[in-house]
C-alpha positions as CSV (number, residue, x, y, z in Angstrom):
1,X,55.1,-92.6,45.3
2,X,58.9,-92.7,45.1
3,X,59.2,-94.9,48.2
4,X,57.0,-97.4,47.6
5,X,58.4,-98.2,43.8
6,X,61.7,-98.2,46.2
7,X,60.4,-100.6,48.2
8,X,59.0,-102.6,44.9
9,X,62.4,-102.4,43.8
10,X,63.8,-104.1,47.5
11,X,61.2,-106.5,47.1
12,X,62.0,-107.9,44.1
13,X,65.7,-107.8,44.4
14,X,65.4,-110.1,47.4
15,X,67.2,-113.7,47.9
16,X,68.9,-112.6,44.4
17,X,66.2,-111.3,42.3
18,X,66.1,-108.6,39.7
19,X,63.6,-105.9,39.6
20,X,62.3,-104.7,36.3
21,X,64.6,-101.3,34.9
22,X,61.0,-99.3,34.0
23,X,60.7,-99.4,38.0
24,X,63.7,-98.0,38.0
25,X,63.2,-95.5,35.7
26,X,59.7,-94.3,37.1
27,X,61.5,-94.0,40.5
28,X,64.4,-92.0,39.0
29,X,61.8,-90.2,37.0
30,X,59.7,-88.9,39.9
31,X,62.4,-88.0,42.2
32,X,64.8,-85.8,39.7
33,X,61.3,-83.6,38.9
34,X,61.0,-83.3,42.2
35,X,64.9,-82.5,43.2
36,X,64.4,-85.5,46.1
37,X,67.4,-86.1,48.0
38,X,67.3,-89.9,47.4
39,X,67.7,-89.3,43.5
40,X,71.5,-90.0,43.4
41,X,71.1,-93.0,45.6
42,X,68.4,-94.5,43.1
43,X,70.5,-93.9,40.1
44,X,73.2,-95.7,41.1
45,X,71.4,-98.5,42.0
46,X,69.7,-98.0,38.4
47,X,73.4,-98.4,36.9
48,X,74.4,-101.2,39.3
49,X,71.7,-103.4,38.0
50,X,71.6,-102.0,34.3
51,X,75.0,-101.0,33.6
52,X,75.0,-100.0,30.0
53,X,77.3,-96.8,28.4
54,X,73.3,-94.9,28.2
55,X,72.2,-95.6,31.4
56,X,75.7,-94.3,33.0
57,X,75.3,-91.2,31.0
58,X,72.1,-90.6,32.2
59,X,72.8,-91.2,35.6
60,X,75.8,-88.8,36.0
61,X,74.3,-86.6,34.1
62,X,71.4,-86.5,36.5
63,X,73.7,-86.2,39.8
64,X,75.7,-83.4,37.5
65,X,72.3,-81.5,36.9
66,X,71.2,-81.0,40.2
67,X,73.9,-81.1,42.2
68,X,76.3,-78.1,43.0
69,X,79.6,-79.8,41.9
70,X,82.5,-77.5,41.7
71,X,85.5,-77.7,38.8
72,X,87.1,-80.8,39.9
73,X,84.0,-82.6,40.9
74,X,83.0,-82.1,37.0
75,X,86.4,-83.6,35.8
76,X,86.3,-86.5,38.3
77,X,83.1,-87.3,36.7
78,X,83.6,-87.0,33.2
79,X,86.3,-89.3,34.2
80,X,83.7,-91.1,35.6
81,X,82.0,-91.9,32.2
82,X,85.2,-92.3,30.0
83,X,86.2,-95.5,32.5
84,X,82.4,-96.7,31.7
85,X,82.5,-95.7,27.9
86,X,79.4,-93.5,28.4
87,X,80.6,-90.5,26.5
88,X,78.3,-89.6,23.4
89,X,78.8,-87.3,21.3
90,X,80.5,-84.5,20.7
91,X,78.9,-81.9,23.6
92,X,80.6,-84.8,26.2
93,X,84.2,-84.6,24.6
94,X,83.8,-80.6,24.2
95,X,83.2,-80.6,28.1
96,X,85.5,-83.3,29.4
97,X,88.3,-82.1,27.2
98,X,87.9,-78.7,28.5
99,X,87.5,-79.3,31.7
100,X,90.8,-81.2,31.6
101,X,92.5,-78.1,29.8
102,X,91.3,-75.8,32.6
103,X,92.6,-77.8,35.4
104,X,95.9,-78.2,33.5
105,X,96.0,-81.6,32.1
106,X,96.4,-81.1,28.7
107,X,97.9,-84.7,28.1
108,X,94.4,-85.9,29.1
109,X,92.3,-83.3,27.1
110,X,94.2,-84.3,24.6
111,X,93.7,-88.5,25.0
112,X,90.3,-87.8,25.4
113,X,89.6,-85.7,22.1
114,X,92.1,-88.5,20.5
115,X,89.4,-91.2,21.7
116,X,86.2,-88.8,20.2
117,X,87.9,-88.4,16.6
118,X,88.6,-92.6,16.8
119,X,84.7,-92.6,17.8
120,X,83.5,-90.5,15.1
121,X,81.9,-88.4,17.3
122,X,84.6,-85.6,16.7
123,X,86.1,-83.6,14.4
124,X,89.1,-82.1,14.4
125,X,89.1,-79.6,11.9
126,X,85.9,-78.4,13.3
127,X,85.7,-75.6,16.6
128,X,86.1,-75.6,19.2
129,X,88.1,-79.0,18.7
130,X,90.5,-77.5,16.3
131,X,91.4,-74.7,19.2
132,X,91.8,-77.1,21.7
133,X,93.6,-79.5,19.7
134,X,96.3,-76.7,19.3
135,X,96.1,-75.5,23.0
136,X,96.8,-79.3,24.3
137,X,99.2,-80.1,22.0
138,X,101.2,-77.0,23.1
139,X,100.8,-77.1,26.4
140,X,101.4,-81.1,26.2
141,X,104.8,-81.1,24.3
142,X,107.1,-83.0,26.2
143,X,104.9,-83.0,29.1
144,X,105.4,-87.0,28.8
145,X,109.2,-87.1,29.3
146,X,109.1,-85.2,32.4
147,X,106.6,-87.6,34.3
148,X,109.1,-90.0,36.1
149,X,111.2,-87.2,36.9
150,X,108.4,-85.1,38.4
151,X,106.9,-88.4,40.5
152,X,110.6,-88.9,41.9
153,X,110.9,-85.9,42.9
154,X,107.6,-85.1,44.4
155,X,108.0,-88.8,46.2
156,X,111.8,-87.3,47.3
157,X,109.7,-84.3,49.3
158,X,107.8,-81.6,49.2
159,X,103.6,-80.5,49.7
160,X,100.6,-83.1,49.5
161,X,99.5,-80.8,47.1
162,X,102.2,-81.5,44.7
163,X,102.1,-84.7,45.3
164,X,98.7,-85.0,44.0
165,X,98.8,-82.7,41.2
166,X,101.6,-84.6,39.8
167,X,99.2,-87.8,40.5
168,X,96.9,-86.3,38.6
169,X,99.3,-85.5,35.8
170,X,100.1,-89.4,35.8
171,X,96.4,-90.0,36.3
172,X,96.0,-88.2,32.7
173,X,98.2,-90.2,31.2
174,X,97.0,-93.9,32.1
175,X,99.7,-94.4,33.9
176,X,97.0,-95.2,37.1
177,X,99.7,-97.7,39.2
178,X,102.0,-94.8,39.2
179,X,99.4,-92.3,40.2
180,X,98.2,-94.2,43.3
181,X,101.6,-94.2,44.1
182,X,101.9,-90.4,44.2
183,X,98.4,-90.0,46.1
184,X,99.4,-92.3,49.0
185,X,102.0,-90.1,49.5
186,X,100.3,-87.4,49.5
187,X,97.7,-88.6,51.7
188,X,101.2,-88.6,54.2
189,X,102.0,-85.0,54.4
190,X,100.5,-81.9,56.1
191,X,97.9,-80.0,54.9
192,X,96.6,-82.8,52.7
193,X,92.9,-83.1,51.9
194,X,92.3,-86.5,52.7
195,X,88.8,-86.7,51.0
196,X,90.0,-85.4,47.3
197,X,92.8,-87.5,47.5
198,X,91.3,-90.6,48.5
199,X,89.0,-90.4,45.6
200,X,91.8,-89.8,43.3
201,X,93.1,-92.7,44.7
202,X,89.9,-94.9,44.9
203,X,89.8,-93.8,40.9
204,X,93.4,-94.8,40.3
205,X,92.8,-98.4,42.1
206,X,89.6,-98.4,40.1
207,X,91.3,-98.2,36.7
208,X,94.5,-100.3,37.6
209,X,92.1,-103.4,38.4
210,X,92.7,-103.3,42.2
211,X,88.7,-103.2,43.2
212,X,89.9,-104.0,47.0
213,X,92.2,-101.0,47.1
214,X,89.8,-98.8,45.5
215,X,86.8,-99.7,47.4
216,X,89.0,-98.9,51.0
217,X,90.2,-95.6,49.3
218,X,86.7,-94.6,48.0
219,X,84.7,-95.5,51.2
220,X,87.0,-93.6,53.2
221,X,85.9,-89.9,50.9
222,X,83.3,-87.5,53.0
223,X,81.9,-84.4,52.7
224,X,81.1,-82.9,49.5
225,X,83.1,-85.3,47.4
226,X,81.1,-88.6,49.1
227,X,78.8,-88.9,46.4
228,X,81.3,-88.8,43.9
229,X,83.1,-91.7,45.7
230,X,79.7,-93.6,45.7
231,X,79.2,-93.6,41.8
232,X,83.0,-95.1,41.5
233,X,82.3,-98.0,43.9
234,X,78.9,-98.2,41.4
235,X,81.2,-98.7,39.0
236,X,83.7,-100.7,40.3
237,X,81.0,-103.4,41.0
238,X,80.4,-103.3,37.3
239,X,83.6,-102.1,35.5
240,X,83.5,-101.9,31.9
């Protein structure tokens, strides 16, 4: 049943048309009950043809819900969502903000909470926002001064790995130009895992505007991080 509304769905986006989003949705429907590997795939074409903030939520939420995605691969997308203004409520900016706190990014935890209270979707007096309001302010204090001295010096030398954490840092921080920067280096030195950091760099490009840098980065992610990658280039077709 899922392949043939999949091949309704080629049919009517032939020569430039647009199939209707209930085929779509029945597709996506079908396939998530029954855990079919094609389910990812047919979200993001959902989102590439109906890109609206509830239709991304629902679509990484769907790749989060039945796929094994590990620590980072939650961050990346949650980061995923904030770039396409898809986070709701306050269960989305709990998660994001903690996954940013556990990684180490408390400038970003702390952006991102910033963005919920300006939504109305948090409140800061209330837990577990008021906790990690305190821990991210702490942990961020003067964080921002020492960015261009940490990028200099992790361009100067040293491991791909720092190299891409301080990316990350940078990443955090909007400063996405900067970021790229630091993860083309990385992608440079031994040891470095090419796949993370090419979607950390796709990502970067992705935010920064450069959609044909970001597109080379992101196509060139495998493994286990691939389908990430393939929800950014969704995006990037469609940025918000």
């Amino acid at each position: 049943a899922v392949a043939d509304l999949q091949k309704a769905i080629v049919q009517q986006t032939a020569n430039g048309g647009k199939a209707p989003e209930e085929l779509y949705k029945r597709a996506i429907s079908m396939a998530y009950k029954a855990k079919l590997p094609s389910t990812p795939e047919i979200s993001r074409q959902w989102v590439a043809a109906y890109p609206t903030a509830t239709n991304w939520r629902d679509a990484i939420g769907i790749y989060r819900n039945m796929s094994n995605v590990d620590d980072q691969g939650t961050l990346d997308l949650f980061r995923l969502a904030r770039a396409a203004k898809a986070l709701n409520g306050e269960a989305d900016y709990d998660r994001y903000a903690y996954a940013a706190l556990m990684k180490g990014y408390p400038g970003e935890a702390k952006a991102v909470i910033d963005e919920g209270i300006a939504a109305g979707a948090v409140d800061a007096k209330k837990s577990p926002f008021k906790e990690m309001i305190q821990a991210a302010n702490q942990k961020a204090s003067g964080e921002a001064a020492t960015l261009d001295s940490a990028a200099s010096k992790a361009l100067a030398g040293g491991t791909a790995k720092s190299a891409l954490t301080t990316g990350d840092l940078l990443y955090g921080y909007g400063r996405y130009d900067k970021a790229a920067e630091l993860y083309r280096a990385a992608l440079k030195r031994p040891g470095a895992d090419a796949s993370l950091i090419n979607l950390h760099l796709g990502m970067a490009l992705a935010r920064s505007g450069d959609k044909a840098g970001a597109t080379a980065a992101l196509n060139a992610v495998t493994g286990s991080r691939a389908e990430i990658a393939k929800y950014w280039l969704a995006y990037l077709g469609n940025p918000a």
